[in-house]
Rosetta silent file (secondary structure, phi, psi, omega in degrees, C-alpha in Angstrom):
SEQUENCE: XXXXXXXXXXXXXXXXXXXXXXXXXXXXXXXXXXXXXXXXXXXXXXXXXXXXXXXXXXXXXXXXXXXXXXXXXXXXXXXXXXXXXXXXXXXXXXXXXXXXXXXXXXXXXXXXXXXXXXXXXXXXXXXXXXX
SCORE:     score description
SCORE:     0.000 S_00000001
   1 L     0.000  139.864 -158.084    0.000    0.000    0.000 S_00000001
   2 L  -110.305  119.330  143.797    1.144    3.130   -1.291 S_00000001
   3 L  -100.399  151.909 -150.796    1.104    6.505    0.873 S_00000001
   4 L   -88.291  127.488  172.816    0.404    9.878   -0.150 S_00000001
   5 L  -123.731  116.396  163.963    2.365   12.209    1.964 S_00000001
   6 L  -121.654  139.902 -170.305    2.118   16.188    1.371 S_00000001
   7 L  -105.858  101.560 -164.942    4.489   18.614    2.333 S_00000001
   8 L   -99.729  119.529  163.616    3.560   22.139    2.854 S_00000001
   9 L   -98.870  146.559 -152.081    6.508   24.001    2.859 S_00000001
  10 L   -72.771  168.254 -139.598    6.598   27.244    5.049 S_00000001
  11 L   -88.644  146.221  138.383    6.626   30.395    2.940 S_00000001
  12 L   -29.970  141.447  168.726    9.874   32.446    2.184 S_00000001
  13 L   -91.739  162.838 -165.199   10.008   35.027    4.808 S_00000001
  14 L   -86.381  -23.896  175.791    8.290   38.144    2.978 S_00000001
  15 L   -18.647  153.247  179.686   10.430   40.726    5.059 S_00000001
  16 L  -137.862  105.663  143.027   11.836   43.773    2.775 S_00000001
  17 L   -15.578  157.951  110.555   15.664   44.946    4.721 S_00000001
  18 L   -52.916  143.760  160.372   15.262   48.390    5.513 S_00000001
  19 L   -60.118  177.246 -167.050   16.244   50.902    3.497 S_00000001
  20 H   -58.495  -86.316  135.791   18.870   53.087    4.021 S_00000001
  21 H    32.532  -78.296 -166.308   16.167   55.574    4.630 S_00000001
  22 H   -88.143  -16.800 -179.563   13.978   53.845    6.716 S_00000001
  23 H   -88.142  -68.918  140.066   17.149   53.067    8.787 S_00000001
  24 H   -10.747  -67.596  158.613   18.540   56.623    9.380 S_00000001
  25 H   -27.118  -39.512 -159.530   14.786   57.496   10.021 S_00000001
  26 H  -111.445  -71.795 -165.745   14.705   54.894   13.059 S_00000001
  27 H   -54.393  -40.387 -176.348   18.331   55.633   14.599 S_00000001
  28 L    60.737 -148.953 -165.535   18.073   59.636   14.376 S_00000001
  29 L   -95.433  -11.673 -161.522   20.848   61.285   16.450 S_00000001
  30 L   -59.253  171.056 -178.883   20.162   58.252   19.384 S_00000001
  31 E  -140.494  127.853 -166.786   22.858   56.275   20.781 S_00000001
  32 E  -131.966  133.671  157.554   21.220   52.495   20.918 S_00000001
  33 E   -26.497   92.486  159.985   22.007   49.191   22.501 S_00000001
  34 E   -75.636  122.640  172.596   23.122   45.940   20.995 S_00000001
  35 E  -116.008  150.814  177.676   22.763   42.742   22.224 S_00000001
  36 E  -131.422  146.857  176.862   24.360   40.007   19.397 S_00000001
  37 L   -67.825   16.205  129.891   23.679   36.366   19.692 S_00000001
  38 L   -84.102   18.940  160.987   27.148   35.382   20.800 S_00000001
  39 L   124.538  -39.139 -178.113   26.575   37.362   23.673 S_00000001
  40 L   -75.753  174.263  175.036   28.427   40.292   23.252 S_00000001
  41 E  -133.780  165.626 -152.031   27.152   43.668   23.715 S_00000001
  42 E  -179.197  131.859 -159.130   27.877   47.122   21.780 S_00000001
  43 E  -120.844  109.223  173.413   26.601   50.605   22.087 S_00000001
  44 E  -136.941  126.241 -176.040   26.472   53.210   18.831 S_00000001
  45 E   -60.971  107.674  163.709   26.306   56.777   19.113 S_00000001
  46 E   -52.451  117.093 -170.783   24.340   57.739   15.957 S_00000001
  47 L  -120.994 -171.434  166.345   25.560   61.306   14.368 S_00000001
  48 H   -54.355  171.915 -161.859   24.960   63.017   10.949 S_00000001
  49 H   -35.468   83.026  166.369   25.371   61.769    8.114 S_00000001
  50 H    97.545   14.928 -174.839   26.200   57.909    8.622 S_00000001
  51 E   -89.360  134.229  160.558   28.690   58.789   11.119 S_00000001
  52 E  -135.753 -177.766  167.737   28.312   57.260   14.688 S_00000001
  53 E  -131.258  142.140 -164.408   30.881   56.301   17.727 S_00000001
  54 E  -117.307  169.574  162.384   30.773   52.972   18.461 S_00000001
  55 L   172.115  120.393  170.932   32.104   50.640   21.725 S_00000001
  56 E   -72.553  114.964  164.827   31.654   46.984   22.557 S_00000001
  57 L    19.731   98.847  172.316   31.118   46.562   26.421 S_00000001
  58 L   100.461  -67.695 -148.459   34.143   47.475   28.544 S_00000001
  59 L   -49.092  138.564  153.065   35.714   48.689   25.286 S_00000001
  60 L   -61.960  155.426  172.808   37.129   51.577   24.134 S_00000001
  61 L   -78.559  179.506  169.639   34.726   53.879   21.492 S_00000001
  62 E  -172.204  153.661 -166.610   35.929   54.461   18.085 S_00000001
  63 E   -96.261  148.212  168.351   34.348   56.419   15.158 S_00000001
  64 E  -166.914  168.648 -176.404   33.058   54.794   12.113 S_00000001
  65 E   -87.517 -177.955  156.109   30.288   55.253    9.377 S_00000001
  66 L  -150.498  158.617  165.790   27.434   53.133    7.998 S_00000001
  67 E  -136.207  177.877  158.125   26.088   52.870    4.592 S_00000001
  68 E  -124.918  139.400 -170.314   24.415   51.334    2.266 S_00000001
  69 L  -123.154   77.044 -145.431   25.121   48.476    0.130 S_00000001
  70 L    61.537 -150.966 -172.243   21.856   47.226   -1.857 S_00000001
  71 L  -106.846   58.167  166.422   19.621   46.476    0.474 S_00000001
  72 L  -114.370  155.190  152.808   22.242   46.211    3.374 S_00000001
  73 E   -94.947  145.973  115.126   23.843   48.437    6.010 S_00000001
  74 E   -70.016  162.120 -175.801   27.719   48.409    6.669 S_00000001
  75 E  -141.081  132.186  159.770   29.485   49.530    9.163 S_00000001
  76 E  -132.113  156.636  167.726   33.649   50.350    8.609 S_00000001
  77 E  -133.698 -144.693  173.009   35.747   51.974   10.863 S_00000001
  78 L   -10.348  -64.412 -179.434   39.038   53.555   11.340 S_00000001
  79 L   -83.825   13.174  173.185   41.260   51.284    9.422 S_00000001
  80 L    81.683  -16.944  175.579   38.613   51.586    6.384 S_00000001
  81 L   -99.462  164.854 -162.465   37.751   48.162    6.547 S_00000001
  82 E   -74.723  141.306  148.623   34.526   46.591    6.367 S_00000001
  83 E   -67.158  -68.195 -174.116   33.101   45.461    9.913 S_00000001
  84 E  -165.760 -175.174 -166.100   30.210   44.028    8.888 S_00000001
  85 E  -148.301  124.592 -179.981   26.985   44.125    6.750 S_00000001
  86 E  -105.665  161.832  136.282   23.689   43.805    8.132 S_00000001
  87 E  -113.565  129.678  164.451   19.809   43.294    6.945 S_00000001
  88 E  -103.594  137.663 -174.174   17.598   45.297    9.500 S_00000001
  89 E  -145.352  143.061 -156.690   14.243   44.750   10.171 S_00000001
  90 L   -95.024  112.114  175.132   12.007   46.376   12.290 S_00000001
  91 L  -114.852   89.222 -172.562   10.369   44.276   15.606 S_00000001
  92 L    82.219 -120.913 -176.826    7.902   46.687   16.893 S_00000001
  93 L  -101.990   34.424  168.956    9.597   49.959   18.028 S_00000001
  94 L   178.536  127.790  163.399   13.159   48.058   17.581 S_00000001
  95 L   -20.634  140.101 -173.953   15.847   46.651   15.412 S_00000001
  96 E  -164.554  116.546 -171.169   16.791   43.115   14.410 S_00000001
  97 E  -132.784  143.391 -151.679   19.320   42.375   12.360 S_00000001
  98 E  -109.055  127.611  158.679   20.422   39.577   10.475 S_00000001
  99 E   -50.580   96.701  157.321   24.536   39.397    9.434 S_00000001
 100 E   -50.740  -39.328 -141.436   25.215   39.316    5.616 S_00000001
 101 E  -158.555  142.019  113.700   28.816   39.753    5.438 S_00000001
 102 L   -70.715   47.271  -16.021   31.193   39.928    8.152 S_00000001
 103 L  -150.350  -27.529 -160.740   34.261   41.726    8.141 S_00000001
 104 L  -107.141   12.400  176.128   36.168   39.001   10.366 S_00000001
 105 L    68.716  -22.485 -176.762   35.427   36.475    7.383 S_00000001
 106 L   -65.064  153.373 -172.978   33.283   34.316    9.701 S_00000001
 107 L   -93.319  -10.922 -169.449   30.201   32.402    8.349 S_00000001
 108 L   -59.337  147.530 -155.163   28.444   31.642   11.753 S_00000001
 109 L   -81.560  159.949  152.456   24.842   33.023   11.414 S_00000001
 110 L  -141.058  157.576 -174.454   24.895   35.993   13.791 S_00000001
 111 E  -136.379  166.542 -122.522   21.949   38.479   14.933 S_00000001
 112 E   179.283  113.747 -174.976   21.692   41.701   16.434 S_00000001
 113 E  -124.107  157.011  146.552   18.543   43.301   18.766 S_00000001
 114 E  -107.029  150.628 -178.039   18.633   46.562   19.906 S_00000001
 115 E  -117.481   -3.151 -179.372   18.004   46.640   23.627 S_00000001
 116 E  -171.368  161.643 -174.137   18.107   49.941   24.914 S_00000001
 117 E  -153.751  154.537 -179.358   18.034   53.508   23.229 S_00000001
 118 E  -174.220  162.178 -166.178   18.789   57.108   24.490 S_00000001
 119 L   -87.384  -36.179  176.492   19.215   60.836   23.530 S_00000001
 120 L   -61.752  162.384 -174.300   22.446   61.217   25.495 S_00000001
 121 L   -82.948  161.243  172.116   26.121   60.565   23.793 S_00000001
 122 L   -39.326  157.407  143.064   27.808   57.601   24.340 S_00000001
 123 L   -96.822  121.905  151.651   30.258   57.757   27.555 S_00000001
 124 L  -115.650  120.269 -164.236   33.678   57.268   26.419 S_00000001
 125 L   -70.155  156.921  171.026   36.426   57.364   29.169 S_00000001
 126 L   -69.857 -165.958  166.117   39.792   59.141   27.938 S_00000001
 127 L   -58.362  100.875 -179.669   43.219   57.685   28.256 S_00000001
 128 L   -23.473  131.863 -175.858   44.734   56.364   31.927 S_00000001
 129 L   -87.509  116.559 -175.265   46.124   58.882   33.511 S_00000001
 130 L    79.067  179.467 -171.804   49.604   58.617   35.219 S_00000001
 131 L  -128.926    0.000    0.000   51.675   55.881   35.112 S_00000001
């Protein structure tokens, strides 16, 4: 006896990236939270055009841009090189982003929430003082 078996397969997801646009539009001037699903965490001051200051947890900041690339963001910094390439998508009132491209060559899927948002700049400490 022969059985029929059917397979509904779930849909492509229909998500559209933000735009560039719609992404500039949502960050403003804000300085917003990251949490990424290995764990770490990373704070970036948004400025004018594509510019922000960035710093992972503990970290010193450092300045770098974003753009767009298709329908990705990048992020480079200092040395000019790519960090990383995102798709952002909007979950409610806050970002979720999926990793295109990585800057550190790895393939491991990684993801990106923002967790916290604010009008004030970043705190970045200066240099150690004394010796």
């Amino acid at each position: 006896m022969r059985a029929l078996v059917l397979i509904l397969a779930a849909p492509a997801s229909a998500e559209t990236p933000l735009s560039a646009e719609a992404f500039a539009a949502h960050v403003g001037s804000d300085t917003i939270t990251y949490a990424y699903s290995t764990g770490t965490r990373g704070t970036a001051d948004y400025g004018p055009d594509g510019t922000l200051l960035w710093a992972f947890e503990g970290e010193p900041c450092f300045d770098g841009i974003w753009f767009a690339r298709n329908d990705e963001i990048c992020f480079a910094y200092p040395d000019g090189r790519l960090s990383a390439c995102w798709h952002f998508f909007l979950d409610g009132q806050r970002l979720r982003g999926a990793a295109t491209e990585l800057g550190s060559g790895s393939t491991d899927p990684v993801t990106i929430r923002e967790t916290g948002r604010t009008d004030q700049a970043l705190a970045c400490p200066g240099p150690q003082v004394g010796v």
